[in-house]
C-alpha positions in Angstrom: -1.1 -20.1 26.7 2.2 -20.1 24.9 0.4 -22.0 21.5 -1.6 -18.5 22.1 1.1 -16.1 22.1 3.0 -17.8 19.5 -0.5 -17.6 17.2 -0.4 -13.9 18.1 3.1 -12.9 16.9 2.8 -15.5 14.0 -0.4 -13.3 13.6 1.5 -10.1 13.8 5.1 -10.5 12.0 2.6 -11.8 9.2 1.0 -9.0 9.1 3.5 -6.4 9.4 5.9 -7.9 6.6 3.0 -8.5 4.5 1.9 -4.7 4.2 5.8 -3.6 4.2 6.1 -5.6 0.9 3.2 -4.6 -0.3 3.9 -0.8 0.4 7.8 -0.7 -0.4 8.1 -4.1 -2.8 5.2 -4.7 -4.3 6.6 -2.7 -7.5 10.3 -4.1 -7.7 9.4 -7.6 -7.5 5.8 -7.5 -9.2 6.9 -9.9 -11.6 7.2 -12.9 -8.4 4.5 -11.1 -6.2 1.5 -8.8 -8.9 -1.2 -11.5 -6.9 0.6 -11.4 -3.7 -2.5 -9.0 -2.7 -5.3 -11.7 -3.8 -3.6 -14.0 -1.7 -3.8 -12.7 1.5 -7.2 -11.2 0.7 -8.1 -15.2 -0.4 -6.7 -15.8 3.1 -8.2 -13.0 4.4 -12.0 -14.5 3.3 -11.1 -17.6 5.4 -10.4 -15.9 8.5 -13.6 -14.6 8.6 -15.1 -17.7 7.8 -13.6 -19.4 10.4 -14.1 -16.5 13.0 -17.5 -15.7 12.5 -19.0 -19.5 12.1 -16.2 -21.2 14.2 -14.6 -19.1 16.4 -15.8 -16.0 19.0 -17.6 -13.2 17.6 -15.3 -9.7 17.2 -18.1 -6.6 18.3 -18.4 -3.7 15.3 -19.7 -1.1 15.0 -22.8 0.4 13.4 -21.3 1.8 10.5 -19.3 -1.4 9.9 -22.2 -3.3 9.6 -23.5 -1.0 6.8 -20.1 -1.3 5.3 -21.1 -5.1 5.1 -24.7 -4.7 3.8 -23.9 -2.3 0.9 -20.6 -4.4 0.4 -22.6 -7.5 -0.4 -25.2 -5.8 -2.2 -22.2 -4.4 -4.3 -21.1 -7.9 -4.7 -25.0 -9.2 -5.5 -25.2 -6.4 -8.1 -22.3 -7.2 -10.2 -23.4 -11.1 -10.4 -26.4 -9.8 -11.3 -26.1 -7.7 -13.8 -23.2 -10.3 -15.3 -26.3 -13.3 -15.5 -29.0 -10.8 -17.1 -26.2 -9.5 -19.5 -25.5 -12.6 -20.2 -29.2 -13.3 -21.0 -29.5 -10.6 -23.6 -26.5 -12.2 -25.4 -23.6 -10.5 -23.3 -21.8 -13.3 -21.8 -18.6 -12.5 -19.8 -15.7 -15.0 -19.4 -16.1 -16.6 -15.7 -12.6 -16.2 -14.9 -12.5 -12.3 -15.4 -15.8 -12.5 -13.6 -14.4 -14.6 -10.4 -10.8 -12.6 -10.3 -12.8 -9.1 -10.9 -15.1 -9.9 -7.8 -11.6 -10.4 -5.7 -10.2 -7.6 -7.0 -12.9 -5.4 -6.2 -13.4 -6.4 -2.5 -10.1 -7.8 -1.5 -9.3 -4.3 0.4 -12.3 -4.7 2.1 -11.8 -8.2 3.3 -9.0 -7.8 4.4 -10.3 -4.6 6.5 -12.6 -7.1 8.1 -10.3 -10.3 8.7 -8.3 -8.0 10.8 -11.1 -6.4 12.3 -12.6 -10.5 13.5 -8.9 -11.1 14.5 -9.1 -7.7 17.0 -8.8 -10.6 20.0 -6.0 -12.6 18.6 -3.2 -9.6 17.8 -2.2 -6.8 19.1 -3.3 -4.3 17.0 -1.3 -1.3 18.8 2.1 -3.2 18.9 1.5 -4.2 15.4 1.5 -0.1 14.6 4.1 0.5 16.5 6.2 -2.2 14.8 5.3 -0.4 11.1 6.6 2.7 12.5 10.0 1.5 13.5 10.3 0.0 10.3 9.1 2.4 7.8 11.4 5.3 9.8 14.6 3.0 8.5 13.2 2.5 5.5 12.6 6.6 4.8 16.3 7.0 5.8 17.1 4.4 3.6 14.6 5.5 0.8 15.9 9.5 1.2 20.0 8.0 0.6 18.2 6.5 -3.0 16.8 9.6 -3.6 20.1 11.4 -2.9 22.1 8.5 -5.3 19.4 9.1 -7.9 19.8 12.7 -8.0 23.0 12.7 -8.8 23.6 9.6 -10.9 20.5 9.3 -12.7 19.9 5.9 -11.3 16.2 5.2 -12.2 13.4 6.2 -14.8 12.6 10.2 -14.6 9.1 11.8 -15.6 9.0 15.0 -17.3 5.8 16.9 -15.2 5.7 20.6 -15.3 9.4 20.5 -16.9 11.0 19.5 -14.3 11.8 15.4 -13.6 10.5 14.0 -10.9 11.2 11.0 -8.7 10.1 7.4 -8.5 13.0 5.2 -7.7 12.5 1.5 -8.2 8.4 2.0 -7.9 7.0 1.6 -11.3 5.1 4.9 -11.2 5.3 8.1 -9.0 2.1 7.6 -7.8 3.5 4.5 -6.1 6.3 6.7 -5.1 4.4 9.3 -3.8 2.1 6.6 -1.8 4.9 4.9 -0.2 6.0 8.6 1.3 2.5 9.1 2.6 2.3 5.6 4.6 5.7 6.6 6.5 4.1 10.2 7.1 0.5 8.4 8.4 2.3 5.6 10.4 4.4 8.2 12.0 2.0 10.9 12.9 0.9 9.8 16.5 4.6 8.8 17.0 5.8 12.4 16.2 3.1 14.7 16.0 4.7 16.5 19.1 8.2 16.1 18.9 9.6 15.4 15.5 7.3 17.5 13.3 9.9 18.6 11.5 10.6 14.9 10.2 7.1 14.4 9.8 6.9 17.4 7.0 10.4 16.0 5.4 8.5 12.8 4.8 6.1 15.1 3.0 8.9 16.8 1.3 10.5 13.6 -0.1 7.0 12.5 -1.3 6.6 15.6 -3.2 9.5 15.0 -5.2 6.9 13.0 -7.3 5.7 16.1 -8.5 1.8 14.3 -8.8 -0.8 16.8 -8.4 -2.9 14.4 -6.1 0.0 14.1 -3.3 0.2 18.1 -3.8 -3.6 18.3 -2.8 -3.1 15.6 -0.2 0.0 17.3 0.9 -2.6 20.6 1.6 -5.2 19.0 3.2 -2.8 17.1 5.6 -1.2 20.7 6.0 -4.4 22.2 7.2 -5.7 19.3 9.3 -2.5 19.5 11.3 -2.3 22.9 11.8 -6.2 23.6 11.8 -8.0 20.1 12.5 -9.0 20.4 15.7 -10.9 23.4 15.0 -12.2 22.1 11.8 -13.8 18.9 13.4 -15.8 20.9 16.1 -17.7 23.0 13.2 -21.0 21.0 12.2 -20.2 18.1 9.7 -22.1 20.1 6.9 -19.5 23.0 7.2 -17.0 20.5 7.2 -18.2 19.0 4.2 -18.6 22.5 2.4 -15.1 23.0 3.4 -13.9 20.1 1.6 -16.3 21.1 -1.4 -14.7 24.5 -1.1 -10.8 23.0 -1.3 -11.4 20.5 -4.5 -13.0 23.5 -6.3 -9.8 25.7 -5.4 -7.4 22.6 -6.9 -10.0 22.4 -10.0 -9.8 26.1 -10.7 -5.7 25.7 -10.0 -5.1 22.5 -12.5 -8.7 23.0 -14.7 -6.6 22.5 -17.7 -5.1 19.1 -16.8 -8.6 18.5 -15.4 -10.5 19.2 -18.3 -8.4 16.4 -20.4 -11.1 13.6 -18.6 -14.0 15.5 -20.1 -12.9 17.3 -23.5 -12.0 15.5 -26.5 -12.6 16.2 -30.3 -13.5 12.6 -32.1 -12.8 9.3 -30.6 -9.6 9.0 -32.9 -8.3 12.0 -31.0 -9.7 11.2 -27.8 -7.5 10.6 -24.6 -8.5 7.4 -22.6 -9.4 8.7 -19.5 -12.1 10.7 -20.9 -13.4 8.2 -23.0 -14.0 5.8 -20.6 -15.6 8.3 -18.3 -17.6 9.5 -20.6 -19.3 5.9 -21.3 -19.2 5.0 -17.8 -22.4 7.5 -18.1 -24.1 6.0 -21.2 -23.5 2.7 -19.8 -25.0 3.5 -15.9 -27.8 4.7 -18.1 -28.3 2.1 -20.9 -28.1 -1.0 -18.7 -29.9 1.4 -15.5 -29.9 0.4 -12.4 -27.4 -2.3 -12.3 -24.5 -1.8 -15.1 -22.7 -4.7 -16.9 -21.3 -6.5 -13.9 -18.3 -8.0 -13.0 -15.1 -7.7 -15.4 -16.6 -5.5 -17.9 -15.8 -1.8 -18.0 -12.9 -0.2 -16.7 -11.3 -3.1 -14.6 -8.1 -4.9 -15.2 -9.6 -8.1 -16.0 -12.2 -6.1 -18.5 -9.0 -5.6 -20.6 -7.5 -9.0 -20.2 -10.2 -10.5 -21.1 -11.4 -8.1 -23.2 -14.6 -6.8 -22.1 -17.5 -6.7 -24.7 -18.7 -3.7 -23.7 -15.8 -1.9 -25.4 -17.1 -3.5 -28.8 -20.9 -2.8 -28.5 -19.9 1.1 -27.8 -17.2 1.0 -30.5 -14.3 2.4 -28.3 -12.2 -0.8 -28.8 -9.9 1.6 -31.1 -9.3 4.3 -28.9 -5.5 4.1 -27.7 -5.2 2.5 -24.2 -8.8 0.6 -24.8 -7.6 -1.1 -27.9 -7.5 -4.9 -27.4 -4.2 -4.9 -28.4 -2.9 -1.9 -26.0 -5.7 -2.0 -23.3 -3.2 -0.9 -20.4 -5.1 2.0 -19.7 -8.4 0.6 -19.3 -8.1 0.3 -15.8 -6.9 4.0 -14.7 -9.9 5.2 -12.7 -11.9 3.7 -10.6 -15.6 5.8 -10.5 -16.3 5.1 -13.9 -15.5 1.2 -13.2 -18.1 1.5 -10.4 -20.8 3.4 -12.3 -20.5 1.1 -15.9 -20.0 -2.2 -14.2 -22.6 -1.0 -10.8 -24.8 1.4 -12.3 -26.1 4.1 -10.2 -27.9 1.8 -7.5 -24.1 0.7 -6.9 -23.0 3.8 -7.3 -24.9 5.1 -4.6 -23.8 1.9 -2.5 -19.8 2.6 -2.9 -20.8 6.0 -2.0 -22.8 5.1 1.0 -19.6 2.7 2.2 -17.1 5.6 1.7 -19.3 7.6 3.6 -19.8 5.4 6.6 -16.1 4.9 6.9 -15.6 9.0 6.9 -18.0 9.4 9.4 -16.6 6.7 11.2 -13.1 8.0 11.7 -14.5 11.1 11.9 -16.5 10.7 15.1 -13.1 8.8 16.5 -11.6 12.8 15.9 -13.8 14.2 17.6 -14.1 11.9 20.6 -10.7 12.3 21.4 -9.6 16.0 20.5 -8.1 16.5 24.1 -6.3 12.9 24.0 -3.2 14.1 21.9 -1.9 10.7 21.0 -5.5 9.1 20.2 -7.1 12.2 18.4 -3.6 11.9 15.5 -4.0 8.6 15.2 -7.8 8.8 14.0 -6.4 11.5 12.2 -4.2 9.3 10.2 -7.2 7.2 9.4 -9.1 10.3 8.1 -6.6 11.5 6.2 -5.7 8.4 4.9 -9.3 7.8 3.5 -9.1 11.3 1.8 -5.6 9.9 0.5 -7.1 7.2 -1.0 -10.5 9.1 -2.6 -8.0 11.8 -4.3 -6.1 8.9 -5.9 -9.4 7.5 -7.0 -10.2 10.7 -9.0 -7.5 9.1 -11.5 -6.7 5.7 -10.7 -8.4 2.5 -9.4 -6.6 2.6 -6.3 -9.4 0.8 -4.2 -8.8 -2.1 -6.6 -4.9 -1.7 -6.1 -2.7 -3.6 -3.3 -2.1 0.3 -1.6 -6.0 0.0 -0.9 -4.8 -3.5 0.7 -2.5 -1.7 2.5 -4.6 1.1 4.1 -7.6 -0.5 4.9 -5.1 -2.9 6.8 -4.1 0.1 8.6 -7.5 1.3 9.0 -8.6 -2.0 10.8 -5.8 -2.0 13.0 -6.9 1.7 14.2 -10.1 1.1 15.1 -9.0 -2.5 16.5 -7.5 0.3 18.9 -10.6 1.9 19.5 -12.9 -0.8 20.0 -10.6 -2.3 22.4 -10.4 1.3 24.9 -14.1 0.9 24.2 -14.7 -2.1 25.8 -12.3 -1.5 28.4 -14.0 1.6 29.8 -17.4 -0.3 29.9 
């Protein structure tokens, strides 16, 4: 019994510090710790391993099991496509194949570890714990902010003339992320009580001035205020709704927008809109299956420069040059529809999907339970989070996608756990 409870909070403290580093950390000390996320997805894959052939079985649920199948099929696609491209005369480097694959699905593994670990922590005091933590580190974070302001401490970004804020985080979308974990992990602590701290989390994460965390910051505004009525119209309405809000931030930022789909020339073309662009030719020239691992629009594409960029001659366009390829990797659709094609396409889609619906029937199932009904709400609206980063960065590839789908786990640890209980 105590080898058991000392297993658990080994379990626990692990996990807790782990996703505190990675949220709050991971940036100031990426020099020491840029694979710190491979690792515990690495360690991740052999917990489920050793759970699933070894240990007692963890019950999911339906849609997780999709999750799995089209995950794997994902997975089967990309060495696929990298042995017949390397048939025609394509071969890509092993090692940017082998370090790609982790990339890609380390979120997801580590979604599931936790998930096959359900028995062995306790997933509720292990949420808890993040939301004692990351309150003292918002006060802390907000007395930086306040020193920054009026020193001039760290690195400033000109956006819509004014500077905005990122602290030590290498980029204000790492800024802005770390502001929206504190507002998710404290939302069924506070929803009642402390709303007002809740929306000054908000506040200090719009300092960032991105216009993602501005549309997240809306839809987070209206679920509060509105969710519960929003989740009780039919799914399509809800899904026209959603339709209905992106077109509204399109129409209010079309001009930034249209930068991924205009350019003039590939000498004057931005990368962003170059590599979208491909990511169609490509999902169509190599149809159904794409290039595979490590070869369009992923980190390791660039550091071992892919030879796709050569065969379509963008290997000159600045931030895909082989010699300043840092902004190769800044989306993630394209990277799923050139490396994927559409078959994988559809199959990222069809696991984004099942998670949505997922959390979205836990919000509905619990609309008159205050405390359970916000914290499925954090799950959904850390899902959206995380799809209107992707519009511009590969944040499911990322350590934050590490982060949330850790968080994501441990909610519907919660859930299966009241669910067996009541049967």
């Amino acid at each position: 019994m105590e080898l058991k409870v000392k297993k658990s909070w080994l379990l626990e403290t692990s996990l807790i510090f782990s996703i505190l580093i990675l949220v709050f950390l991971y940036d100031f000390f990426s020099s020491k710790i840029g694979f710190f996320d491979e690792l515990i997805a690495l360690f991740s894959f052999l917990v489920i391993i050793y759970q699933v052939f070894l240990h007692q079985k963890t019950r999911l649920f339906n849609r997780e099991y999709l999750v799995i199948f089209f995950l794997l099929l994902l997975v089967f696609i990309g060495l696929l496509s990298n042995a017949y491209s390397c048939i025609i005369g394509f071969c890509t480097d092993l090692p940017a194949i082998i370090a790609d694959a982790i990339t890609f699905s380390k979120a997801f593994v580590v979604y599931f570890a936790i998930r096959f670990l359900n028995n062995s922590i306790d997933s509720n005091q292990v949420l808890n714990k993040l939301a004692i933590y990351s309150e003292r580190i918002f006060y802390i974070l907000v007395l930086f902010v306040v020193l920054d302001i009026i020193f001039k401490i760290y690195p400033r970004e000109n956006r819509f003339g004014i500077q905005s804020i990122e602290l030590f985080f290498q980029h204000t979308s790492r800024y802005a992320f770390a502001f929206s974990f504190i507002f998710l992990v404290l939302l069924p602590k506070y929803y009642q009580k402390k709303l007002g701290l809740l929306f000054l989390v908000l506040f200090f994460g719009l300092l960032s001035l991105r216009i993602k965390y501005i549309g997240f910051l809306l839809l987070t505004t209206i679920f509060i205020f509105y969710g519960k009525r929003l989740v009780k119209i039919p799914k399509t309405f809800v899904l026209y709704f959603l339709i209905f809000v992106v077109l509204i931030l399109s129409w209010v930022f079309k001009e930034r927008i249209q930068m991924y789909f205009v350019f003039d020339g590939l000498n004057e073309a931005w990368s962003r809109a170059v590599i979208l662009y491909y990511s169609f030719i490509i999902g169509f020239d190599f149809f159904p299956l794409g290039t595979g691992f490590g070869t369009y629009s992923s980190y390791y594409s660039g550091a071992y420069y892919s030879w796709v960029y050569d065969m379509y001659e963008i290997s000159h366009v600045y931030g895909i040059k082989r010699t300043h390829w840092k902004f190769i990797a800044d989306q993630y659709w394209p990277m799923v529809l050139g490396q994927f094609g559409y078959l994988g396409l559809v199959s990222m889609l069809i696991i984004v999907y099942n998670y949505f619906m997922l959390f979205l029937t836990k919000v509905k199932s619990n609309l008159f339970n205050n405390s359970q009904y916000y914290l499925y709400l954090g799950a959904l609206l850390g899902l959206l989070m995380l799809l209107i980063d992707s519009t511009s960065d590969s944040i499911f590839s990322q350590q934050r996608a590490v982060v949330m789908f850790a968080y994501f786990a441990l909610i519907i640890n919660i859930s299966s756990n009241r669910e067996s209980t009541s049967n």
